[in-house]
C-alpha positions as CSV (number, residue, x, y, z in Angstrom):
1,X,0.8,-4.1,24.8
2,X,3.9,-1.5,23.9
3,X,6.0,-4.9,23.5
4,X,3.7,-6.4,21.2
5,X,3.8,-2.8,19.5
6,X,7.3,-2.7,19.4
7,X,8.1,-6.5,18.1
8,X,5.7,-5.9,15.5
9,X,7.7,-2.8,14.0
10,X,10.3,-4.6,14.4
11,X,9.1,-8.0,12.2
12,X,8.0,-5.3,9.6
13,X,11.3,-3.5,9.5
14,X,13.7,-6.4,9.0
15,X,13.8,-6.2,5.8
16,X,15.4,-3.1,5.7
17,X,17.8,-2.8,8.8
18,X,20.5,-4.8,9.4
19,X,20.7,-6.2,13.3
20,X,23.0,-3.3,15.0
21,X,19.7,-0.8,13.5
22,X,17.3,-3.0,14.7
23,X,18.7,-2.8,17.7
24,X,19.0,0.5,17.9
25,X,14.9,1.0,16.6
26,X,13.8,-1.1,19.2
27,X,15.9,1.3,22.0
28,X,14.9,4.3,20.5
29,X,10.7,2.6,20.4
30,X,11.3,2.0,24.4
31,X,12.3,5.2,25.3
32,X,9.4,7.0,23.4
33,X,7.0,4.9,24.2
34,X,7.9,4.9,27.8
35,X,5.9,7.8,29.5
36,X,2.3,6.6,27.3
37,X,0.1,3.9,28.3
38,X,-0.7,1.8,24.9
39,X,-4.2,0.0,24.8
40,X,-5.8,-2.3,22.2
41,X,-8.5,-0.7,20.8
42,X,-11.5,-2.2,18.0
43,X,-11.5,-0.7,14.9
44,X,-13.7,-0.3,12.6
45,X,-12.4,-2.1,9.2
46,X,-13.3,0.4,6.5
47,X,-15.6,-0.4,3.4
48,X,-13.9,-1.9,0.8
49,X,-15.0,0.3,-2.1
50,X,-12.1,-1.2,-4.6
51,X,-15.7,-2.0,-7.0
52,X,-17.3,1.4,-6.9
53,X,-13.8,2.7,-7.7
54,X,-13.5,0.7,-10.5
55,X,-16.1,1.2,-12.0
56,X,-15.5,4.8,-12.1
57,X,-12.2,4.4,-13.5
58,X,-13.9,2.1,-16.4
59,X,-16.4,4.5,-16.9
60,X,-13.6,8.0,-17.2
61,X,-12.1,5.4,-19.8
62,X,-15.4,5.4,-21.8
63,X,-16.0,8.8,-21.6
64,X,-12.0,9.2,-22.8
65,X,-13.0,7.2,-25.9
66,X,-11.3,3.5,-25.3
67,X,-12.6,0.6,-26.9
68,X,-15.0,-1.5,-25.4
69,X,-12.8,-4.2,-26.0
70,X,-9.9,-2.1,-24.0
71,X,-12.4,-0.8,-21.2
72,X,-13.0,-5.2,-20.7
73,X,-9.2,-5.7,-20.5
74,X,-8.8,-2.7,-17.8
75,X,-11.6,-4.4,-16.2
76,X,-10.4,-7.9,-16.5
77,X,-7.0,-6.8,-15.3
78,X,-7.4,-4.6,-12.5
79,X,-10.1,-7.3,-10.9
80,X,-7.4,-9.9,-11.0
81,X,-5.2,-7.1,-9.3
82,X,-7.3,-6.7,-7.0
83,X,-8.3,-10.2,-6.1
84,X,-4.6,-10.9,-5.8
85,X,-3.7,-8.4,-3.7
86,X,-6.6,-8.8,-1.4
87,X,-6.7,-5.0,-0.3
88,X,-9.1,-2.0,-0.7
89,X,-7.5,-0.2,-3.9
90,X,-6.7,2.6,-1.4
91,X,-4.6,1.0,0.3
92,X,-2.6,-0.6,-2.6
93,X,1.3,1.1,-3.0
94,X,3.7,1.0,-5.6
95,X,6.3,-0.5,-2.9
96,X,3.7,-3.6,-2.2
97,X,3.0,-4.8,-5.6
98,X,4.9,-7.6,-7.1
């Protein structure tokens, strides 16, 4: 299980480190990982509230005075975001959209 922790780290930091760091991540990963036993565990996937959140943003915009014909292009938009993306709003960062 640490292995499969470890090359997973790993896949997601290769963008980002050249091979003499991944190396050296992947050292430094053993070593602190070495006295703690690492088990698989089921978590529970949280509830994707990306509508209720929405629709709370649409409805600050209405109370802000947009245009209905803005508040359907925030909504229009931010659906096809979110559809695209396929994540709980949450969990969206600057860094991960395109």
């Amino acid at each position: 299980m640490k292995e499969e922790l470890i090359t997973g780290v790993m896949q997601q930091m290769l963008p980002y480190l050249d091979n003499a760091q991944l190396k050296q991540l992947k050292q430094v990963l053993e070593q602190l990982l070495f006295h703690y036993k690492v088990t698989d565990v089921e978590v529970k996937k949280a509830e994707d509230d990306s509508g209720e959140l929405m629709a709370m943003f649409i409805a600050t915009k209405r109370i802000e005075g947009c245009s209905e014909k803005t508040l359907k292009y925030y909504q229009t938009m931010i659906g096809a975001m979110i559809t695209f993306l396929g994540k709980n709003v949450r969990r969206i960062l600057t860094e991960g959209l395109p």
